[in-house]
C-alpha positions in Angstrom: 0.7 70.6 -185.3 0.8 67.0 -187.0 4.2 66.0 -187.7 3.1 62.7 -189.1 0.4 62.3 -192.2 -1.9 59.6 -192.5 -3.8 58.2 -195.4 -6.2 55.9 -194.2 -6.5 53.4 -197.6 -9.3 50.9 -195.2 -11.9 52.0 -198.0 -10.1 51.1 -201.1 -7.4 48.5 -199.7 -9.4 47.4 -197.1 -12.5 46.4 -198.3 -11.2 45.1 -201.9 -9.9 42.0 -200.2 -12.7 41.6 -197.8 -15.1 38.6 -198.4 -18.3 40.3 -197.9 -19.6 44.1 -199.6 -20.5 47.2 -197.3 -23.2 48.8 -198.3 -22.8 52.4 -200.1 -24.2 54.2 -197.0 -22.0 53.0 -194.1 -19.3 52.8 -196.7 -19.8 57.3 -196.3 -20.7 56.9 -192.6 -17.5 55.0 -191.9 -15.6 57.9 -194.4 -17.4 61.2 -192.9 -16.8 59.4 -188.9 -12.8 59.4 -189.4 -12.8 62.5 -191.3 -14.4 63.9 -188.3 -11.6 62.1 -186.2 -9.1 64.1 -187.6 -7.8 61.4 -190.6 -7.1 64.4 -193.1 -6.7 61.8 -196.1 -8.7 59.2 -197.7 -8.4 57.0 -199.8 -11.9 56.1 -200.8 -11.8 53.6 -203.6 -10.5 52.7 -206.7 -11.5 53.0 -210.7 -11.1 49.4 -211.4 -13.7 47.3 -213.2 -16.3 46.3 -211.3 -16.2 42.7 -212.4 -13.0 42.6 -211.2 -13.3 44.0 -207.6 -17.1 44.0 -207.0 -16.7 46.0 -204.0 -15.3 49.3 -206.0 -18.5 49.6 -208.0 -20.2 52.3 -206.1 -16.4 54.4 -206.3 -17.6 57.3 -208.5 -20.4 58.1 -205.9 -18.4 58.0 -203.1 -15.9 60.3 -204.5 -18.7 62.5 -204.9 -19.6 62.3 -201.1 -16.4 61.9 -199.6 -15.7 66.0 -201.9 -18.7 67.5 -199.7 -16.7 66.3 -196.2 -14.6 69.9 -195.5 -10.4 69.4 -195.3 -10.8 66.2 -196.2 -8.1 65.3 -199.3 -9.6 62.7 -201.4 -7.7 60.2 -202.9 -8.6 57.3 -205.3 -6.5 54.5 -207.0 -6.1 54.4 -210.3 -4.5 51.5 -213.1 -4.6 53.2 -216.1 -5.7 56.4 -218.7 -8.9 55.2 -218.3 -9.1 55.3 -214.9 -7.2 58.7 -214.4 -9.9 59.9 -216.5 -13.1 58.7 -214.8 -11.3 60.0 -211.4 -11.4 63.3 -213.1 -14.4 63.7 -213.7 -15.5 62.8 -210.6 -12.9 65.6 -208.9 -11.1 63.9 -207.3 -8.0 65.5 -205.1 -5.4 62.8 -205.8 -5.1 59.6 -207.7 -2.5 56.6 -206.7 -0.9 54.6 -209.8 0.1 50.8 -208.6 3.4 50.0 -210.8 4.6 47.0 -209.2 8.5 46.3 -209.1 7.3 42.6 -210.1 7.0 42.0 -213.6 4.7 38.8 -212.1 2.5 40.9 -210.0 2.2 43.7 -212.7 1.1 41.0 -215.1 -1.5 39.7 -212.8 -2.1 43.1 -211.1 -2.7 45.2 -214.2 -2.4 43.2 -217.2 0.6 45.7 -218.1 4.4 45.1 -218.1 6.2 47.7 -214.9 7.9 49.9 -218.3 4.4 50.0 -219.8 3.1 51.1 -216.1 5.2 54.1 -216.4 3.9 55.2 -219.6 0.8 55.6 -218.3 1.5 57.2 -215.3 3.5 60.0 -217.9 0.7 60.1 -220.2 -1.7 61.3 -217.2 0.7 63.7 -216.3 0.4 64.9 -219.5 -3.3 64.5 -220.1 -3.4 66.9 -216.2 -1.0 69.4 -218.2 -2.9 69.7 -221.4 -6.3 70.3 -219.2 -4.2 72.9 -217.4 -3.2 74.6 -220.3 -6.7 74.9 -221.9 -8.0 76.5 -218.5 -5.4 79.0 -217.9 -2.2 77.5 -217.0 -0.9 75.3 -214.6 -2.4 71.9 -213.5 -5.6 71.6 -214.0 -6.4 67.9 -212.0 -5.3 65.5 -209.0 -2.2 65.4 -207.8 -0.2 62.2 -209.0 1.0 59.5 -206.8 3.2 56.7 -207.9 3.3 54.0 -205.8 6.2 51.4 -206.3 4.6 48.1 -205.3 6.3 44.8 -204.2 9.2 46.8 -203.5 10.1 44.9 -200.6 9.5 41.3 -202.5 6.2 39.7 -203.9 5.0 36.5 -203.1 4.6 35.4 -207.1 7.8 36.3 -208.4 9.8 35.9 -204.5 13.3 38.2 -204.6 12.4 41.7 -206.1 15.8 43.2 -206.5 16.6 46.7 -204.9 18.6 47.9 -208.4 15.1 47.2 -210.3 13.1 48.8 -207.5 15.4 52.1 -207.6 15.2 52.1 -211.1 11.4 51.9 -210.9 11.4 54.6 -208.7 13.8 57.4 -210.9 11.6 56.5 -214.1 8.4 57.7 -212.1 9.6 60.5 -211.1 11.2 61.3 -214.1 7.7 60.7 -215.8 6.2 64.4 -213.7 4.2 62.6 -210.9 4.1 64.3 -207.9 5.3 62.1 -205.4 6.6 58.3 -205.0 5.4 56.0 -202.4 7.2 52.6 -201.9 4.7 49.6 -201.1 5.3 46.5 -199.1 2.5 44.9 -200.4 3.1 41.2 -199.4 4.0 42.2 -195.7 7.6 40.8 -196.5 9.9 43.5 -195.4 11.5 44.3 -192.5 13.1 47.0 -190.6 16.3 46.6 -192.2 15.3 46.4 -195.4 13.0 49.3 -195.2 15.8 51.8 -193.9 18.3 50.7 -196.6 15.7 50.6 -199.5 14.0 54.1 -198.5 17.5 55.3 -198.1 18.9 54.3 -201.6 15.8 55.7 -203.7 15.9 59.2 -201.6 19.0 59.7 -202.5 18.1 59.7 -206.1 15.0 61.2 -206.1 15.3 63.4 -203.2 12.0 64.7 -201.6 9.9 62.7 -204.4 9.7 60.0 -202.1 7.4 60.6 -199.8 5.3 58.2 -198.5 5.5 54.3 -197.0 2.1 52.0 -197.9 3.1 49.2 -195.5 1.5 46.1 -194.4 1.5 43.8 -190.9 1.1 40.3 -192.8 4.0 39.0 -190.6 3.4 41.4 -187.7 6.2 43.8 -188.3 3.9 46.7 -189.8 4.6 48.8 -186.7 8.3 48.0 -186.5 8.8 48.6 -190.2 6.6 52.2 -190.2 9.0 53.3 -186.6 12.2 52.2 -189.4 10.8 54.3 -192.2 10.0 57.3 -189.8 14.0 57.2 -189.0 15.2 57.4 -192.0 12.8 60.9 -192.6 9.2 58.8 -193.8 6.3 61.4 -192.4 3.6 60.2 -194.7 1.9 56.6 -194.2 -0.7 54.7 -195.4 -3.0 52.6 -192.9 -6.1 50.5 -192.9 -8.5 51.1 -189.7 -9.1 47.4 -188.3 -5.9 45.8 -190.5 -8.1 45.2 -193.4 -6.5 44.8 -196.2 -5.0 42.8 -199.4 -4.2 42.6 -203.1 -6.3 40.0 -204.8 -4.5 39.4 -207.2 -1.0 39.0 -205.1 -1.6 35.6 -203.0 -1.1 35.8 -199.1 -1.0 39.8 -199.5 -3.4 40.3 -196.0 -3.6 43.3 -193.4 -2.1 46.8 -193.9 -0.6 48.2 -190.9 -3.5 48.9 -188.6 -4.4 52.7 -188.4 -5.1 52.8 -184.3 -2.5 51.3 -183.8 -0.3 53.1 -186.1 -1.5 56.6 -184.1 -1.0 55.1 -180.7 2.7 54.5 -181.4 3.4 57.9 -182.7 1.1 59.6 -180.7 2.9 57.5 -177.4 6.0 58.8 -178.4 5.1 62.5 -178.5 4.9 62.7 -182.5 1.7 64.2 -183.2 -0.9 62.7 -185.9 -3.4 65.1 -185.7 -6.1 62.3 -185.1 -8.5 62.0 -181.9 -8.3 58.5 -180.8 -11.4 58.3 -179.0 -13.2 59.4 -182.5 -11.0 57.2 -184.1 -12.7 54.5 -181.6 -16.1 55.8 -182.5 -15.7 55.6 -186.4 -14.1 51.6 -186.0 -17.7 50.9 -184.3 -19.0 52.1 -187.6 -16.7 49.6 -189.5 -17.9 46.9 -187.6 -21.4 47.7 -188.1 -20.5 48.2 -191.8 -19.4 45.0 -192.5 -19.7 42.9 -189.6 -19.1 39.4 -190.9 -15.2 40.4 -191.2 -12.5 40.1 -188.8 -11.3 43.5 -187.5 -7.6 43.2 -185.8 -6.1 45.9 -183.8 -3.6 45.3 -180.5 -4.6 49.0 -178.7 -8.5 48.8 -179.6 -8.1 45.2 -178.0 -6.3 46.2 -174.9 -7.5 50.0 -174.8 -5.2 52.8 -173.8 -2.9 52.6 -170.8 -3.9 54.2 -167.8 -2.2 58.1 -167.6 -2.0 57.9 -171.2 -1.8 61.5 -173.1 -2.2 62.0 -176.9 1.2 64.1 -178.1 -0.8 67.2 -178.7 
């Protein structure tokens, strides 16, 4: 049994700071080939104009494909109503609000203040309730992730202080959403920081927090995900390769790398659920995808040590 969740983000994250555009079809070869690895969540794209991040355009129809792939929970970003609503209609299985701890980066990120973030998340959640009601009872949509963004610091504004991101944190959750993820989405935290900061917000939200979007800009992806996983983190967001980036937060490069994010679980007899020589076979396919970019990972690099045995 999996004790640790990943959400690979390579398609949305990934390929929205990459230089060059995969094509629609290897874009839902490279989806179905780590669904088939075992990679139980995806998120596949995001509902963001087109004009602003060409390479989302095609988003709706992958939704639509990545829904046909069985088990597979499929996840799309989302900025605003508007977006909520197109991800509806599409089906998806989960949607992820960005409200940035950075009034700077929300600015530039959104176009919306972090307080005027949060009324949009609570207006979805009540939008999903409404749509429930009509049709029986209950919800009636995606489930509703908000992720706290520069939690750790942002590279436009610098210091993001940990009272503002805690606060960020309680109003989310107070809004209905589902779950809370904290983001480090500058790559500047470390292990430290990530024990103390997880540690403050779960103890006023409780299980609410759930998840850890991390990235390896300054190499300590790894070290910060093992520091999140102590202090009771299961949930993780990864990008296959290390592809990854916010365009609109300067120096923002890599996400933690997803191979090698399973390696050091799976080497320390925590199980991820994911097959890491089908995990090999579907980074072929991001290579082939979109071959002009540069594709990191340390354990694809070196390959598995000899006598090594996944933790399942």
């Amino acid at each position: 049994m999996r004790q640790i969740h990943i959400c690979e983000v390579g398609p949305r994250d990934g390929l929205q700071n990459a230089q060059h555009l995969m094509p629609t079809e290897a874009k839902q070869a490279w989806i179905a080939s780590m669904a088939a690895a075992g990679i139980e969540e995806i998120e596949v794209g995001s509902f963001v104009p087109p004009k602003l991040i060409p390479a989302m355009a095609d988003t709706a129809e992958i939704v639509t494909f990545a829904l046909t792939i069985p088990k597979l929970k499929v996840v799309a970003l989302v900025p605003n109503v508007k977006g909520f609503e197109r991800a509806l209609a599409c089906g998806a299985h989960k949607v992820t609000f960005p409200v940035s701890a950075s009034r700077a980066h929300s600015l530039a990120n959104v176009r919306m203040t972090p307080e005027q973030m949060v009324e949009e998340v609570r207006r979805c959640v009540e939008l999903r309730a409404q749509l429930g009601a009509k049709n029986g009872g209950g919800n009636n949509g995606p489930q509703i992730e908000a992720g706290v963004a520069t939690a750790f610091g942002c590279t436009l504004q610098g210091v993001v202080p940990e009272d503002d991101v805690v606060r960020l944190a309680v109003m989310l959750a107070e809004t209905g959403a589902d779950c809370i993820a904290l983001a480090d989405t500058v790559g500047y935290a470390n292990p430290a920081q990530i024990k103390r900061i997880f540690s403050r917000v779960r103890k006023e939200i409780g299980d609410k927090l759930e998840a850890a979007h991390l990235h390896n800009t300054r190499g300590l992806g790894l070290a910060n995900a093992l520091a999140a996983y102590e202090v009771g983190v299961r949930h993780f967001d990864s990008s296959m390769g290390g592809l990854g980036g916010c365009p609109f937060a300067p120096g923002a490069s890599g996400n933690v790398i997803t191979e090698d994010l399973v390696f050091m679980f799976e080497s320390m007899g925590v199980p991820t659920g994911v097959d890491f020589d089908k995990l090999m076979e579907a980074r072929k396919l991001l290579v082939a995808g979109i071959p002009q970019e540069p594709i990191y990972g340390h354990t694809p690099m070196a390959g598995l040590p000899k006598g090594f045995r996944a933790a399942a």
